[in-house]
N, CA and C of each residue as an Amber inpcrd file, in Angstrom:
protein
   540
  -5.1840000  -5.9450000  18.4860000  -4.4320000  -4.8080000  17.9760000
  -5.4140000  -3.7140000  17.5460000  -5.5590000  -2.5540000  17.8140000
  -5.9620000  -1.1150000  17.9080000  -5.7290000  -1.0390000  16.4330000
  -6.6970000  -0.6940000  15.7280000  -6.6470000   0.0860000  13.8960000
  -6.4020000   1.1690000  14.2750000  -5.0080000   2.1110000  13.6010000
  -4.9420000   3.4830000  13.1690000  -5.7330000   4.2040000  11.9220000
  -6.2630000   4.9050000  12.3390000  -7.3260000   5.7510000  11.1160000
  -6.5910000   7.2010000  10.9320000  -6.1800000   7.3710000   9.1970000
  -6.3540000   8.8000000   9.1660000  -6.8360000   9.2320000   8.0270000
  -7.0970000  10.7780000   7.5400000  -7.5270000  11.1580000   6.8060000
  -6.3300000  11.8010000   6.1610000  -6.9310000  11.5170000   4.3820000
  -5.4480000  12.5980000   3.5970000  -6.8190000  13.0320000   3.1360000
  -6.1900000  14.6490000   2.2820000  -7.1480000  15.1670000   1.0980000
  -6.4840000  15.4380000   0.5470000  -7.4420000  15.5950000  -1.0170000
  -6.8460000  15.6620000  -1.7120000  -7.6070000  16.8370000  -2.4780000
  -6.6020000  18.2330000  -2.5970000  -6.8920000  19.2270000  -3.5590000
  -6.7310000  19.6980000  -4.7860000  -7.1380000  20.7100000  -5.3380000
  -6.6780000  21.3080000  -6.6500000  -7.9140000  21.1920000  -7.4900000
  -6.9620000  22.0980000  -8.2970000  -8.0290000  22.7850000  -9.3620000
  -8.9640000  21.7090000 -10.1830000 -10.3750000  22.3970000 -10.8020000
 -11.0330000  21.2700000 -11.2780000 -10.1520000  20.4210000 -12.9150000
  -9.9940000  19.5890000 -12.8980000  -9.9330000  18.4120000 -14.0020000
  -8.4370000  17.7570000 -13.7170000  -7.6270000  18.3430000 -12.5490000
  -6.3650000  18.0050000 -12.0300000  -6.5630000  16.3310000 -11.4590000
  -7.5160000  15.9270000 -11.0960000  -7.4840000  14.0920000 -11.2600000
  -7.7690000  13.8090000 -10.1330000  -8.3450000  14.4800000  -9.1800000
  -8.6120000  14.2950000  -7.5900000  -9.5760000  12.8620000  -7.7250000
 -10.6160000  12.8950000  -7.9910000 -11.8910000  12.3610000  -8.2710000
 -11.1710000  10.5610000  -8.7250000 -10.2320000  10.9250000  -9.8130000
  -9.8920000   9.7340000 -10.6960000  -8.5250000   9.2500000  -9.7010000
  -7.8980000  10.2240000  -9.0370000  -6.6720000   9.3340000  -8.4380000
  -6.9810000   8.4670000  -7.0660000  -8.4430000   8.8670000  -6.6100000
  -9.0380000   8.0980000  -5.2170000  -9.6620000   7.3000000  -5.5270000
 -10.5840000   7.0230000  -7.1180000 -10.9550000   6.0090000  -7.2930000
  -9.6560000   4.6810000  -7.8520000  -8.3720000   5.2700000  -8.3750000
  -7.5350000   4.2070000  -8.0010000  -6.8530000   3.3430000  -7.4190000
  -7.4300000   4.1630000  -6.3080000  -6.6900000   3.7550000  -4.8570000
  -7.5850000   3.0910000  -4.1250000  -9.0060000   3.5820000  -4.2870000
  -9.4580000   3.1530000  -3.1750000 -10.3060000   1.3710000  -3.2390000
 -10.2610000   0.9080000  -2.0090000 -10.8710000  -0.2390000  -2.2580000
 -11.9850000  -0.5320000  -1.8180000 -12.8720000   1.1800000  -1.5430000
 -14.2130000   0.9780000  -1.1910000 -14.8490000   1.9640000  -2.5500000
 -15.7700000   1.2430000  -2.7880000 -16.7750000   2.1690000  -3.9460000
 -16.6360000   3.5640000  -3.1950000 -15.8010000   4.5160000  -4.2560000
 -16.0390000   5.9350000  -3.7640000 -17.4310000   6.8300000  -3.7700000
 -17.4690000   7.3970000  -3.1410000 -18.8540000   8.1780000  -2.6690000
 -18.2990000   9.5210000  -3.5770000 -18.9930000   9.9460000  -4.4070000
 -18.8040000  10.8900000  -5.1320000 -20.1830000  11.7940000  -5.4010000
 -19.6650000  13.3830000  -5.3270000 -20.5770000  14.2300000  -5.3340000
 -20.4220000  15.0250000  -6.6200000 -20.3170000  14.0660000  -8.0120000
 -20.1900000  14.7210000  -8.9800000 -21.9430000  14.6520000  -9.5590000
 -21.9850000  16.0760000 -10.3670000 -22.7090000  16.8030000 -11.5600000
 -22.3070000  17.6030000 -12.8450000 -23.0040000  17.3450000 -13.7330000
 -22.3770000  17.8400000 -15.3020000 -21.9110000  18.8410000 -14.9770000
 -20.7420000  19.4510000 -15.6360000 -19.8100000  20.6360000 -15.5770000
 -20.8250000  21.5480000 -16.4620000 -20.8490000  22.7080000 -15.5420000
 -21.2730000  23.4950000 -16.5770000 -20.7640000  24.8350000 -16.6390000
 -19.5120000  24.6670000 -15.9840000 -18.3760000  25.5130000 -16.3650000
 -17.6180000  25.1190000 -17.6790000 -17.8810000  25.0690000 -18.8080000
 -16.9040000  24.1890000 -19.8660000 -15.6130000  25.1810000 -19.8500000
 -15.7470000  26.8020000 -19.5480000 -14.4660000  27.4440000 -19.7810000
 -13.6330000  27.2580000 -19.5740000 -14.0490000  27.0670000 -17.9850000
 -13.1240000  26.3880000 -17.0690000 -12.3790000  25.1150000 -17.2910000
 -13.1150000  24.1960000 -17.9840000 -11.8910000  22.8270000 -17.8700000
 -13.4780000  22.0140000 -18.9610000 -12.8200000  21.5430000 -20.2240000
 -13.9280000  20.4050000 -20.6780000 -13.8240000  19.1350000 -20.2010000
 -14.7730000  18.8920000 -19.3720000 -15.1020000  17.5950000 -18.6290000
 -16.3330000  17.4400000 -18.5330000 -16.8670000  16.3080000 -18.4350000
 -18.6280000  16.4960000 -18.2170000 -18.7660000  16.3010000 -17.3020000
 -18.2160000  15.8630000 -16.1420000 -18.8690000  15.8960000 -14.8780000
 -17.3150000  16.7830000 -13.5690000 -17.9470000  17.2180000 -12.7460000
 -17.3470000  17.8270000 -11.8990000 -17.7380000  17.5570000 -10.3330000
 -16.7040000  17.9380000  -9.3280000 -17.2350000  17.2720000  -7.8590000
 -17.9340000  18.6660000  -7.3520000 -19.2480000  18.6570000  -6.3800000
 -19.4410000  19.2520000  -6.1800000 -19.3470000  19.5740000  -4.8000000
 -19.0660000  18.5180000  -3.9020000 -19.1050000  18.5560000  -2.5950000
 -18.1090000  17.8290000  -2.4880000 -17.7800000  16.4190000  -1.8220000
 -16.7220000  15.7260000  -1.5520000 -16.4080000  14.3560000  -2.3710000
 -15.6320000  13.8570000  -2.6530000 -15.3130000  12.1670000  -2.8350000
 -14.6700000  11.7130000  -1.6850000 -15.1500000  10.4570000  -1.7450000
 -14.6820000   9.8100000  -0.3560000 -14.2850000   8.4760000  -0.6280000
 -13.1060000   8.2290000   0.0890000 -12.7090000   6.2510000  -0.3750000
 -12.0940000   5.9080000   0.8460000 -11.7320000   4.6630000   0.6650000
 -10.4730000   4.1860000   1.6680000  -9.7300000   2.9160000   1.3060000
  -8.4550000   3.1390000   2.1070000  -7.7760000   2.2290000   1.0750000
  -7.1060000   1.5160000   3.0820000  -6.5760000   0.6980000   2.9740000
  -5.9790000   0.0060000   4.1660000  -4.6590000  -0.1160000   3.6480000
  -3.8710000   0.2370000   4.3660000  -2.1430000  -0.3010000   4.9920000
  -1.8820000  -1.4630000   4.4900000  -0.4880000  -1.7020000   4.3660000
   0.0080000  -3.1680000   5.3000000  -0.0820000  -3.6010000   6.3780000
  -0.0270000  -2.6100000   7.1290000   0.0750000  -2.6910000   8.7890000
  -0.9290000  -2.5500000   9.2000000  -2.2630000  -2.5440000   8.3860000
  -3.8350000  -2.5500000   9.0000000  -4.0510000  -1.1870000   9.4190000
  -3.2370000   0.1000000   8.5750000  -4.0550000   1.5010000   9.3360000
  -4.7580000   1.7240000   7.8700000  -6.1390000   2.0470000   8.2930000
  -6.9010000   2.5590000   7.5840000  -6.8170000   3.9280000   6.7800000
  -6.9260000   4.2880000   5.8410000  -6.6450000   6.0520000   5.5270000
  -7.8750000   6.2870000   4.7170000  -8.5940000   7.3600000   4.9670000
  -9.9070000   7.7590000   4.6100000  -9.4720000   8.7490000   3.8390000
  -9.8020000   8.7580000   2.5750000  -9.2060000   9.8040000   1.3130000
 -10.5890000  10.7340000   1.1910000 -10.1670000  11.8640000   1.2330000
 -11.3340000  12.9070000   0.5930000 -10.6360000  14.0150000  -0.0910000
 -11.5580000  14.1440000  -1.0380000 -11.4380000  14.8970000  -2.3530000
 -12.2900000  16.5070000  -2.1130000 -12.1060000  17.0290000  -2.5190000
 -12.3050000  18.4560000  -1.9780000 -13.0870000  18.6610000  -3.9600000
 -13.6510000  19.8820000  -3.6970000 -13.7520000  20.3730000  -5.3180000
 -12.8700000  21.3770000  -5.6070000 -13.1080000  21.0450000  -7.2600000
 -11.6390000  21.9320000  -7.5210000 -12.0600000  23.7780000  -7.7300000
 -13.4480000  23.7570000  -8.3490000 -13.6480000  25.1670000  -8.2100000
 -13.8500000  25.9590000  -7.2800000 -12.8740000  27.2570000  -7.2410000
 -13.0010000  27.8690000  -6.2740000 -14.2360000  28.3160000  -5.6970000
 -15.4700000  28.5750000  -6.4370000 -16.8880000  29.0190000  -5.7370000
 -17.2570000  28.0480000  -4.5420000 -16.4510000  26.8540000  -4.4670000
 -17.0020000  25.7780000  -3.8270000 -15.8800000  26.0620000  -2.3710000
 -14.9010000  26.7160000  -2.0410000 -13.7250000  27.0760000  -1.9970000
 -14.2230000  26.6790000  -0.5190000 -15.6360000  26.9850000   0.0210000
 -15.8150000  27.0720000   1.9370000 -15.9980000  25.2860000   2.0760000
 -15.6970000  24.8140000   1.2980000 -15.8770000  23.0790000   1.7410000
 -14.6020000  23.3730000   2.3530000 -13.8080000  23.7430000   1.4450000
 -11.8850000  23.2850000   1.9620000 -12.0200000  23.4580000   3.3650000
 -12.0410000  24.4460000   4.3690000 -11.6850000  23.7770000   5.9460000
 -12.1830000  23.0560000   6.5400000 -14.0940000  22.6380000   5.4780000
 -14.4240000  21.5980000   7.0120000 -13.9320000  20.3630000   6.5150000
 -13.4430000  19.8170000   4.9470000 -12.6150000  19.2450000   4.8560000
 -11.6800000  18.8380000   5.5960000 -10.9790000  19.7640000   5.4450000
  -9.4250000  19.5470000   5.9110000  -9.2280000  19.2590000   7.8330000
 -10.4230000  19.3830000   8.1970000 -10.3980000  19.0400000   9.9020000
  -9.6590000  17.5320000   9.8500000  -8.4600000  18.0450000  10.5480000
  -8.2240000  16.6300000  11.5390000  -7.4440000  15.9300000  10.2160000
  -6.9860000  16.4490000   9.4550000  -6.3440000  15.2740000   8.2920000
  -4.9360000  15.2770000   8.5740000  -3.9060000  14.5360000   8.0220000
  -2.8870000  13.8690000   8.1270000  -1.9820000  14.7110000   6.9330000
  -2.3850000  14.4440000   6.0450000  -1.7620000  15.2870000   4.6780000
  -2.7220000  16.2880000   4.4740000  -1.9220000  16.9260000   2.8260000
  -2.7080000  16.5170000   1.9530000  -2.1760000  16.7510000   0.4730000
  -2.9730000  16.0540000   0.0530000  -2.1960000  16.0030000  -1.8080000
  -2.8660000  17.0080000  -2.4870000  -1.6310000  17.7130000  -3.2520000
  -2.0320000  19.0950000  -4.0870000  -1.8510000  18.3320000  -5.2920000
  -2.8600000  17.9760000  -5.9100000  -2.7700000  17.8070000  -7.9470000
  -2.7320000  19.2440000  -8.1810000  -1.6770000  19.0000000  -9.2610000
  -1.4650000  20.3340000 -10.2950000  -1.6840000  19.6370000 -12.0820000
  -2.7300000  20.2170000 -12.7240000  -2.8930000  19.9730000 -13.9890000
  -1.6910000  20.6980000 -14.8730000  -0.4690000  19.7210000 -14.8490000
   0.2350000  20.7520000 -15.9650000   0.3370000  21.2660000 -17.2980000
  -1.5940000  20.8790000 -17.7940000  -1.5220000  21.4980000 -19.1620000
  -2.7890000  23.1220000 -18.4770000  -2.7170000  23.3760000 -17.5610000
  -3.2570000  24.6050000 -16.8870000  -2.5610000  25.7990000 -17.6760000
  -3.6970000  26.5170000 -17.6440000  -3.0100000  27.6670000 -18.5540000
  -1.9500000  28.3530000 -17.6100000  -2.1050000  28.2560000 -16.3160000
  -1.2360000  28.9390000 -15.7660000  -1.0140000  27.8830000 -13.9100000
  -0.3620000  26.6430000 -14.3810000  -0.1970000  26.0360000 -13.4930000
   0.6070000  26.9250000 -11.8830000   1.1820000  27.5220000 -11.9660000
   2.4920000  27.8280000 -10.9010000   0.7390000  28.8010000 -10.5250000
   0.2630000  29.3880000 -10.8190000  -0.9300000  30.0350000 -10.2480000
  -1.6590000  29.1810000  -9.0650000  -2.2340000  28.3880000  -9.9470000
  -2.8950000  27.2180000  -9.3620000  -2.2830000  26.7090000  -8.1690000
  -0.9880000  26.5140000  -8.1760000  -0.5980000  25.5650000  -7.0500000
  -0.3700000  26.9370000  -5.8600000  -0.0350000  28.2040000  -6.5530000
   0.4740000  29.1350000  -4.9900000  -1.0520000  28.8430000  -4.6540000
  -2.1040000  29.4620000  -5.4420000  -3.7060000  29.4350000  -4.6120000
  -4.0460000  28.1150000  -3.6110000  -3.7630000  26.9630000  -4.1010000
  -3.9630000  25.8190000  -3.3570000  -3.2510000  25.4750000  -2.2490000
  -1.9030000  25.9200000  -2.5960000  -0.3720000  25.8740000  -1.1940000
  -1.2650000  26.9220000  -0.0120000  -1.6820000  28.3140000  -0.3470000
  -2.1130000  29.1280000   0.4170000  -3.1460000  28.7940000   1.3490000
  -4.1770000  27.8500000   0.3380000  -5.6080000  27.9490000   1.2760000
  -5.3950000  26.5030000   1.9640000  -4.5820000  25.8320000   1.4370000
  -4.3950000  24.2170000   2.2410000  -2.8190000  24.4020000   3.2140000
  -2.0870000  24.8590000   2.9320000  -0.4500000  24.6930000   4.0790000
  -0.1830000  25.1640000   5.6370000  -1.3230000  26.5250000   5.4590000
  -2.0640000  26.5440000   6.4780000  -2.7550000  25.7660000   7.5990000
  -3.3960000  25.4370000   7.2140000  -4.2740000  24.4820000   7.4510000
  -3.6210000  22.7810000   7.8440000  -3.1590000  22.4720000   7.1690000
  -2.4940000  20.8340000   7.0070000  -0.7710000  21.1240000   6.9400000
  -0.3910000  21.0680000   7.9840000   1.2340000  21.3530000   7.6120000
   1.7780000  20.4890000   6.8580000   1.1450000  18.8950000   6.5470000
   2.3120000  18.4700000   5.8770000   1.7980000  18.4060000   4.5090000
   2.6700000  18.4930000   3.0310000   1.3760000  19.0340000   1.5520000
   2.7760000  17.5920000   0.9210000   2.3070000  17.0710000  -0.0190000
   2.5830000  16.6240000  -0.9390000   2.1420000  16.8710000  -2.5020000
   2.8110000  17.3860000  -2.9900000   2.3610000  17.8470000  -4.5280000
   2.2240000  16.4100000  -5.6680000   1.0480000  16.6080000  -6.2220000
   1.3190000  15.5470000  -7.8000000   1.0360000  16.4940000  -8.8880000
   2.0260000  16.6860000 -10.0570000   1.4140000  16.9680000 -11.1790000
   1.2660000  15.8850000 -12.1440000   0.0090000  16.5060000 -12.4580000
  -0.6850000  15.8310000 -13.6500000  -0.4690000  16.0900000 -14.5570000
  -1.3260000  15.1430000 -15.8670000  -1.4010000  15.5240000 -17.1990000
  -0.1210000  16.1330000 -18.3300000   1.4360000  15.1620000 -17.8430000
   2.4930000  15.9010000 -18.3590000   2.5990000  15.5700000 -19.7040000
   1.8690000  14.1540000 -19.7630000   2.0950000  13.9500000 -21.4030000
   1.6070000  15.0560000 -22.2480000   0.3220000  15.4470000 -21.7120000
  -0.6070000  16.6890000 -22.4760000   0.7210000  18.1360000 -22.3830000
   1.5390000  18.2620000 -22.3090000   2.4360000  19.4300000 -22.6070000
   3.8260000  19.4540000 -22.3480000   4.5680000  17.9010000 -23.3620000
   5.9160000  17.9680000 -22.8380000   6.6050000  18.4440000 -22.9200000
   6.2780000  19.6740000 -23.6080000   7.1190000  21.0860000 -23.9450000
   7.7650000  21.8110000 -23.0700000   6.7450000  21.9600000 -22.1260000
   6.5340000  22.7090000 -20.7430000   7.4530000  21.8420000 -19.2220000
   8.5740000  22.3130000 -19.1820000   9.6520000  21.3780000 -17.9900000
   8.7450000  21.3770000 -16.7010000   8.9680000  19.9140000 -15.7780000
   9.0630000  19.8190000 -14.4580000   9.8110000  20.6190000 -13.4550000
  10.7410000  21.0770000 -14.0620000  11.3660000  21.5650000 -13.3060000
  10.8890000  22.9430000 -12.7700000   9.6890000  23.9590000 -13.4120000
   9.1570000  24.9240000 -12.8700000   8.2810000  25.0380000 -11.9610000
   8.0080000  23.7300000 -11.0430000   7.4830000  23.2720000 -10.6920000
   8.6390000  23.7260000  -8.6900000   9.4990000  22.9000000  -9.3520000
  10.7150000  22.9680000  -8.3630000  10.8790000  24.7080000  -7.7850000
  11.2290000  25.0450000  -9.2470000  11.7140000  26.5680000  -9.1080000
  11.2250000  27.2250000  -8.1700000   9.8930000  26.8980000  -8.7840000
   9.0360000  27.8570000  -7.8910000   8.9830000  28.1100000  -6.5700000
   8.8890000  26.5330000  -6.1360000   9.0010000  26.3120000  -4.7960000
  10.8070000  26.2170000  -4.1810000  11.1720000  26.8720000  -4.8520000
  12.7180000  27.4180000  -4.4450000  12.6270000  28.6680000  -4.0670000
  12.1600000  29.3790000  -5.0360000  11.4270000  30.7070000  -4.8400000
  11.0370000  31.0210000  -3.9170000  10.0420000  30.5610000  -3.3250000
   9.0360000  30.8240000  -2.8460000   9.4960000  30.4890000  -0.9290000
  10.9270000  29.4920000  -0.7560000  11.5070000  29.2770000   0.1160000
  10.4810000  28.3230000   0.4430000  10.0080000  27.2910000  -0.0690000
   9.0390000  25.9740000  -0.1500000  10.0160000  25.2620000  -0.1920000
  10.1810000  23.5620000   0.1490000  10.1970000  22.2140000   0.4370000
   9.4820000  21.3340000   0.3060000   8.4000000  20.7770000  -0.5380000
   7.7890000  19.6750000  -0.7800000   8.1400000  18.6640000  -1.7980000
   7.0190000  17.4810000  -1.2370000   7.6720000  16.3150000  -1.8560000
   6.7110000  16.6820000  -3.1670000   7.2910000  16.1770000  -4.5160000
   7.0210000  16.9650000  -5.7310000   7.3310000  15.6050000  -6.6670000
   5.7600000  15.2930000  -7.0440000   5.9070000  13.6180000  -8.1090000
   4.9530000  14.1050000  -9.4400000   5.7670000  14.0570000 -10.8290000
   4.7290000  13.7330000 -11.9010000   3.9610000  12.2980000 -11.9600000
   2.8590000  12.4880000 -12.0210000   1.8860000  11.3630000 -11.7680000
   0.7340000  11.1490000 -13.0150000   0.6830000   9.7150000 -12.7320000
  -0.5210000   9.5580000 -13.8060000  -1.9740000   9.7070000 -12.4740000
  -3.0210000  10.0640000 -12.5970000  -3.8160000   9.9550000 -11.5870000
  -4.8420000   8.3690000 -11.8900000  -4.7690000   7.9030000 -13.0130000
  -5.6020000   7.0580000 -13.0620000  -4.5060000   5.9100000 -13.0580000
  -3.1520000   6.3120000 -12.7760000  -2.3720000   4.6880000 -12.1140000
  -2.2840000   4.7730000 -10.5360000  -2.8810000   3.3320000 -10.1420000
  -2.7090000   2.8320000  -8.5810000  -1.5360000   3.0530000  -8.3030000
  -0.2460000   2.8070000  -9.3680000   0.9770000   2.9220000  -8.7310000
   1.1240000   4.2420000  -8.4320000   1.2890000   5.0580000  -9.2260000
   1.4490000   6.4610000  -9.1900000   1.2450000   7.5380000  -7.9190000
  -0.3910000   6.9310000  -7.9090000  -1.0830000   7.6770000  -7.0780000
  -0.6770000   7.1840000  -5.2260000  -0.3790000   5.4500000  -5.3810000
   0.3460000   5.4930000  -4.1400000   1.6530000   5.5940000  -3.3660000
   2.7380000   6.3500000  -4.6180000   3.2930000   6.4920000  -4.1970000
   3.5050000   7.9200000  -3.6360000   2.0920000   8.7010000  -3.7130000
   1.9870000   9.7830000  -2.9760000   1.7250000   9.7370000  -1.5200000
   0.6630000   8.5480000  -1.3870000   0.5520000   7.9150000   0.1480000
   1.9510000   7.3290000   0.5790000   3.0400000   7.1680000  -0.1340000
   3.9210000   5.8880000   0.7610000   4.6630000   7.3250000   0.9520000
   5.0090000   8.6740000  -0.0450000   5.6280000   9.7210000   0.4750000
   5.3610000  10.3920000   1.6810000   3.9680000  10.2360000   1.8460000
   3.3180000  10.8680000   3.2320000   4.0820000   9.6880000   4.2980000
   3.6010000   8.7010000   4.2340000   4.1610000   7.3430000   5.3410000
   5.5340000   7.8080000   5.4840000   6.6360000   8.5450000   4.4680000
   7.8240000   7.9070000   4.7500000   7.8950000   8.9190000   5.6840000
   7.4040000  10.1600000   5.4300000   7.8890000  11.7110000   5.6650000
   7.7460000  11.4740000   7.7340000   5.9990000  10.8640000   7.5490000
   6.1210000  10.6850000   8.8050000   6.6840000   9.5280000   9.7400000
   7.0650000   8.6750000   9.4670000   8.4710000   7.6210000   9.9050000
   9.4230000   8.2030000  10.4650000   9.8650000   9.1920000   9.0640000
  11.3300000   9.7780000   9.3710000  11.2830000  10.6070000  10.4000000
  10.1970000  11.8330000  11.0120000   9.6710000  12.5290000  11.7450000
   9.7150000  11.4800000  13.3030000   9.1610000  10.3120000  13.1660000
   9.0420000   9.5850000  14.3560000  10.8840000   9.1420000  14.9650000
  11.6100000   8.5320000  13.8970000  12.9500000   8.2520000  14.2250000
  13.3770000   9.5290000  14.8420000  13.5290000  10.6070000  14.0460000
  14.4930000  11.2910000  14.2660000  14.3700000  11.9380000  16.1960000
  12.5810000  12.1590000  16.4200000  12.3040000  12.3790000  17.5560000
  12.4590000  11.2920000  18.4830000  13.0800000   9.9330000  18.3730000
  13.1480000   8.7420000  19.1660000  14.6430000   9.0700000  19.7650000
């Protein structure tokens, strides 16, 4: 039997959980291109990606999926297309204690939907501002005449984070039936 291989990525702004939701998933030591943040304005974290993270996690069905992590600051912004060659998804983290989340995600929808037609959104970090509804999240992308699949997520739960991969699996299933 022939292994299927694909690639998801995974974007968004820096401290949105890219880094932490592939090391939950993955079941190969991730390859990570982090160094101390020394943007603190930007987001307090001490370390930040500077180039890529890389993991992989295997199927049930034995297809392989090669996860890469993109960085979240925009100066780093010319990785995103050679990234995104040839990928399958990709997952937009949104930090929803961002000073101005709905920002964040049009910039990321723009430079990745392009590029990767099919996007799955996770927001993060909801405990950090339960003030602030999920549902603007939706709006927006009502607004905006958007359709995506749209999950609050923990990034450092395995469950969480795969049920962003099983949303990608289903999306493309349903895509295969309907064309059968």
């Amino acid at each position: 039997m022939m292994q299927q291989r694909y690639k998801i990525v995974f974007s968004g702004p820096m401290g949105a959980g890219k880094s932490q939701a592939i090391s939950s998933i993955s079941e190969t030591a991730v390859f990570a291109t982090e160094v101390l943040n020394t943007d603190q304005d930007a987001h307090q974290k001490m370390l930040t990606t500077v180039g890529i993270d890389y993991g992989e996690i295997t199927l049930d069905d034995q297809t392989k999926i090669a996860l890469f992590g993109t960085p979240g600051q925009e100066r780093f912004q010319f990785i995103w297309p050679i990234v995104s060659q040839g990928a399958l998804s990709v997952i937009i983290l949104i930090d929803h204690t961002a000073y101005n989340p709905l920002e964040d995600l049009a910039i990321y929808l723009g430079e990745f939907s392009a590029r990767i037609p099919h996007v799955v959104i996770g927001v993060t970090h909801v405990d950090g501002m339960p003030e602030r509804p999920m549902s603007i999240y939706r709006d927006w992308l009502t607004e905006q005449g958007l359709s995506y699949p749209l999950f609050a997520i923990d990034a450092r739960k395995r469950e969480d984070v795969l049920l962003l991969i099983e949303s990608i699996i289903a999306s493309f299933e349903a895509k295969i039936s309907m064309s059968s």
